[in-house]
C-alpha positions in Angstrom: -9.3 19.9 19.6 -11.0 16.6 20.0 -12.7 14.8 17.0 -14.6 11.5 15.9 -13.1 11.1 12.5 -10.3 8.2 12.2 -8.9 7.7 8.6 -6.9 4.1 8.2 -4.8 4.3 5.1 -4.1 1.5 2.9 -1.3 1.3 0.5 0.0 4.3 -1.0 -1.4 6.3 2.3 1.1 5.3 4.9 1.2 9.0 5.8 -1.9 11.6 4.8 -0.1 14.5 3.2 -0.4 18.0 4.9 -1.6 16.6 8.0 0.1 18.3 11.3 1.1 15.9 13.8 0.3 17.2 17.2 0.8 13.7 19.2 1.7 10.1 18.4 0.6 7.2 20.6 0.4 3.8 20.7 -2.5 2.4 22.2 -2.8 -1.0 24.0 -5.8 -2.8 23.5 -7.0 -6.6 24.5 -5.8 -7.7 21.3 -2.7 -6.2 20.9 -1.0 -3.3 19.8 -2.3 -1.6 16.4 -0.4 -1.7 12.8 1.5 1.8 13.9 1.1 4.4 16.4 -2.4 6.7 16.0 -1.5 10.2 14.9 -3.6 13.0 16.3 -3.4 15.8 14.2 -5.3 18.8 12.0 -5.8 18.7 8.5 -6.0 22.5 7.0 -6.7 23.6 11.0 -9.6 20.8 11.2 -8.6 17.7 13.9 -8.1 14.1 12.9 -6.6 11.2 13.7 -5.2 8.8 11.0 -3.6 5.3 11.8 -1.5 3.2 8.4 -3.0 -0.2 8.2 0.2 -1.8 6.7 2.6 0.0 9.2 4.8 3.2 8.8 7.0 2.0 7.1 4.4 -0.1 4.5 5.5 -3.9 6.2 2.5 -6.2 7.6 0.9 -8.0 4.4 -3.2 -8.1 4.4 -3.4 -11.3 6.2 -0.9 -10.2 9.2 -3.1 -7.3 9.5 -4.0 -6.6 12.9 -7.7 -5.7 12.1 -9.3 -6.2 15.2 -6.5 -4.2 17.8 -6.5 -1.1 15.0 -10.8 -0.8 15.5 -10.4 -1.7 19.2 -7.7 1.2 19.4 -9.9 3.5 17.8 -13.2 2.9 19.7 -11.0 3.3 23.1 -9.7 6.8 22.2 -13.5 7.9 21.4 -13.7 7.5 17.4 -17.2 7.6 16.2 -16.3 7.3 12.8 -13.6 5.7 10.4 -13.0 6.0 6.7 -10.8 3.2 5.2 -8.8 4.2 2.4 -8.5 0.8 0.3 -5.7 0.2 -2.7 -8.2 -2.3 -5.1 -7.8 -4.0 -8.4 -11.1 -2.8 -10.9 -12.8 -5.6 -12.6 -16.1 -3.2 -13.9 -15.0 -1.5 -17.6 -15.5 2.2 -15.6 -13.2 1.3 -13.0 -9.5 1.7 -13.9 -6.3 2.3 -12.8 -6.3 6.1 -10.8 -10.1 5.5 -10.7 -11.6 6.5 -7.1 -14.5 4.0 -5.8 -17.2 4.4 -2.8 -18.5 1.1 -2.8 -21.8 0.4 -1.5 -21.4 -3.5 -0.7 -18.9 -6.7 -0.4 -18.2 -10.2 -0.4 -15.8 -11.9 1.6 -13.4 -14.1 0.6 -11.1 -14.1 3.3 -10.1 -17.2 5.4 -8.0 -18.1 8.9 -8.2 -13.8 9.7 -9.5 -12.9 13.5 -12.9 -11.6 12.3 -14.6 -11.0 15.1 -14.7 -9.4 19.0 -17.5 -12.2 19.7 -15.6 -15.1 20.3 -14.9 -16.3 23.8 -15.8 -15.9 27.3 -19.4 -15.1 25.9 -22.9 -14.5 28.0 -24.8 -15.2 24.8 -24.1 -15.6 21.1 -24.0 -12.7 19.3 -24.5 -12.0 15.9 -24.6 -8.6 14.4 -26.7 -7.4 10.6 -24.7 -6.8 8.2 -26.9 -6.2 5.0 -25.0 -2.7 4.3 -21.6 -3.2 5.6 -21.0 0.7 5.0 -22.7 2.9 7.2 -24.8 5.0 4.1 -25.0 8.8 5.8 -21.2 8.5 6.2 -21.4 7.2 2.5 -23.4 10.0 0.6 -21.1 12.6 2.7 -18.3 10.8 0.9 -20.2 10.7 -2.2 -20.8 14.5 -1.7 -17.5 15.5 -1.0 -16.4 14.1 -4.2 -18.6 15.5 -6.1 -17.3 18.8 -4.5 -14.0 18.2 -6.0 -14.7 17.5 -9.5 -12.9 14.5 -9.7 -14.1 11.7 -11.7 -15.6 9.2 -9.4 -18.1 6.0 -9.2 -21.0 5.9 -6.4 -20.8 2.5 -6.0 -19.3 -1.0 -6.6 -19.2 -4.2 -5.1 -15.7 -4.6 -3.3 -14.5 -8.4 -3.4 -12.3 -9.2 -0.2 -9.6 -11.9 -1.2 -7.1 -13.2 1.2 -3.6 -12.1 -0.8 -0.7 -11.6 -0.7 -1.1 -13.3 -3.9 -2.8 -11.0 -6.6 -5.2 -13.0 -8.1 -5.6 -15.3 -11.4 -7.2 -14.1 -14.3 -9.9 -17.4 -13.5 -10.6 -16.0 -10.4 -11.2 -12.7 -11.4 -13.6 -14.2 -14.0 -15.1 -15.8 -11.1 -15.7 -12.6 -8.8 -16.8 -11.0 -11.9 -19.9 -13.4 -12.2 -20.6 -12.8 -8.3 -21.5 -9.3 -9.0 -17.9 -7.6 -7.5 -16.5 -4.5 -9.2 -13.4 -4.2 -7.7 -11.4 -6.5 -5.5 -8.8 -5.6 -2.8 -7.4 -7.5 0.4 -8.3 -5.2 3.6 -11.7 -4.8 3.7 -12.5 -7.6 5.6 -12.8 -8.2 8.5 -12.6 -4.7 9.1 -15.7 -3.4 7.7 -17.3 -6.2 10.1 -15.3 -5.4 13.0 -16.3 -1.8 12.9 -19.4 -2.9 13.2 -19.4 -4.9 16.0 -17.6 -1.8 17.5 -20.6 0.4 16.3 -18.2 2.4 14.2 -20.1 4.4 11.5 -17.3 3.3 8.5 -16.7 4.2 4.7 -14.7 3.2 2.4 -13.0 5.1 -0.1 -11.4 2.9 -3.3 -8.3 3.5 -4.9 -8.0 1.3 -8.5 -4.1 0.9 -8.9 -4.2 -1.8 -11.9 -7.3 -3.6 -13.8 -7.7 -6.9 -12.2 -6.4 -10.3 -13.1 -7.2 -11.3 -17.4 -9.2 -7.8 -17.4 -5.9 -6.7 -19.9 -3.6 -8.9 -22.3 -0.3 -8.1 -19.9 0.8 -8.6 -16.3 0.3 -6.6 -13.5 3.2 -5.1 -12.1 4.7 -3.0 -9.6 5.4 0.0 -11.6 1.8 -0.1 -12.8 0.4 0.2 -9.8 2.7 2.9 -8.3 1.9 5.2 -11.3 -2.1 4.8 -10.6 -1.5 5.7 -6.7 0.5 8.9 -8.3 -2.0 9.5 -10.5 -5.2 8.9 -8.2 -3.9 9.6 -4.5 -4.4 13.2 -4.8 -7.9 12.8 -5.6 -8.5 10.7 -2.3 -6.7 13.3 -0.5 -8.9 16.1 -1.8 -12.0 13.9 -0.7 -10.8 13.7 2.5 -9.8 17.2 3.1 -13.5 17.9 2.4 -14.8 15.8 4.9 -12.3 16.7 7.5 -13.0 20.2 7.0 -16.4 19.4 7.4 -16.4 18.3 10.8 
């Protein structure tokens, strides 16, 4: 069975649970090999093909990402479609840790990352819209699936793109805070912007691991932020087993 659907899972989704690996290959594309080999696969009997961002096992840091040869690899194999699956800190009071977010917009705060496919040996300059950086009918499905699973969830949210590895200061927060963000994570760019480009219809789906920066009286730590991706990973995985099935 063939499909359109790509997940790329962030961290705490270097693997998608129950899914049943029927090939694994690694694809070659003009910018390199991806993160970790493309899984083809069926989730509940439904096809899918999933690809870890950070590597299997969890090793290349946001900024080493490759962002541009995991879209590239995706669009060659046929992918019409990719949900992101997006570990992110929540600065808005409804957005905590084990919290799952389908944000609507973002701001980039990136710097020095390959961001785009439109760089050299060009005909013409190209510049692509990006007003709604998440394609909205792939969006309400998401938005619908999770309201099918009766987990607690929030339709929206501004998702602020910082460069990491570095978690952020509490100033900073403050700062992204006064921009409008909701919740702030390290992978979304370029990639929403590259799937784009590609014409890749693409979603994101939130995952709040810790409150952001100064948004509590104590540090952030490891621990912390492994107990929300206990806590909330099964939701995302229900989400996504809804829209798999779906197809």
């Amino acid at each position: 069975m063939e499909t359109t659907l790509a997940i790329i899972g962030g961290t705490g989704l270097t693997e998608l649970e129950g899914l049943e690996i029927l090939e694994s290959k690694t694809i070659v594309t003009p910018y390199g090999e991806p993160s970790a080999p493309l899984l083809f696969g069926q989730l509940n009997r439904r096809p899918v093909v999933f690809l870890a961002r950070h590597g299997n096992p969890h090793r290349i840091p946001p900024h080493k990402v490759n962002y541009r040869a995991n879209l590239h690899a995706l669009k060659q194999i046929g992918i019409k479609q990719v949900v992101a699956v997006n570990a992110v800190g929540g600065i808005h009071p409804a957005m905590g840790p084990a919290q799952v977010v389908i944000p609507d917009q973002l701001i980039d705060y990136t710097w020095g990352r390959a961001s785009t496919f439109f760089e050299d040996d060009l005909e013409h300059v190209t510049h692509i819209d990006l007003t709604w950086p998440y394609t909205d009918s792939l969006r309400q499905r998401l938005i619908e699936c999770a309201k099918s699973t009766q987990a607690p969830f929030s339709d929206f949210g501004v998702y602020a793109c910082t460069q990491g590895p570095r978690l952020e200061t509490a100033a900073e927060v403050a700062r992204l805070e006064r921009d409008g963000c909701h919740i702030v994570g390290m992978t979304g760019m370029p990639e929403a912007a590259l799937a784009a480009e590609l014409e890749l219809d693409y979603a994101c789906i939130g995952l709040v691991v810790n409150w952001a920066a100064g948004k509590t009286d104590h540090i952030i730590t490891m621990e912390e932020i492994q107990a929300a991706i206990d806590q909330g990973m099964g939701r995302v995985l229900r989400i996504l087993a809804e829209l798999i099935a779906g197809e």
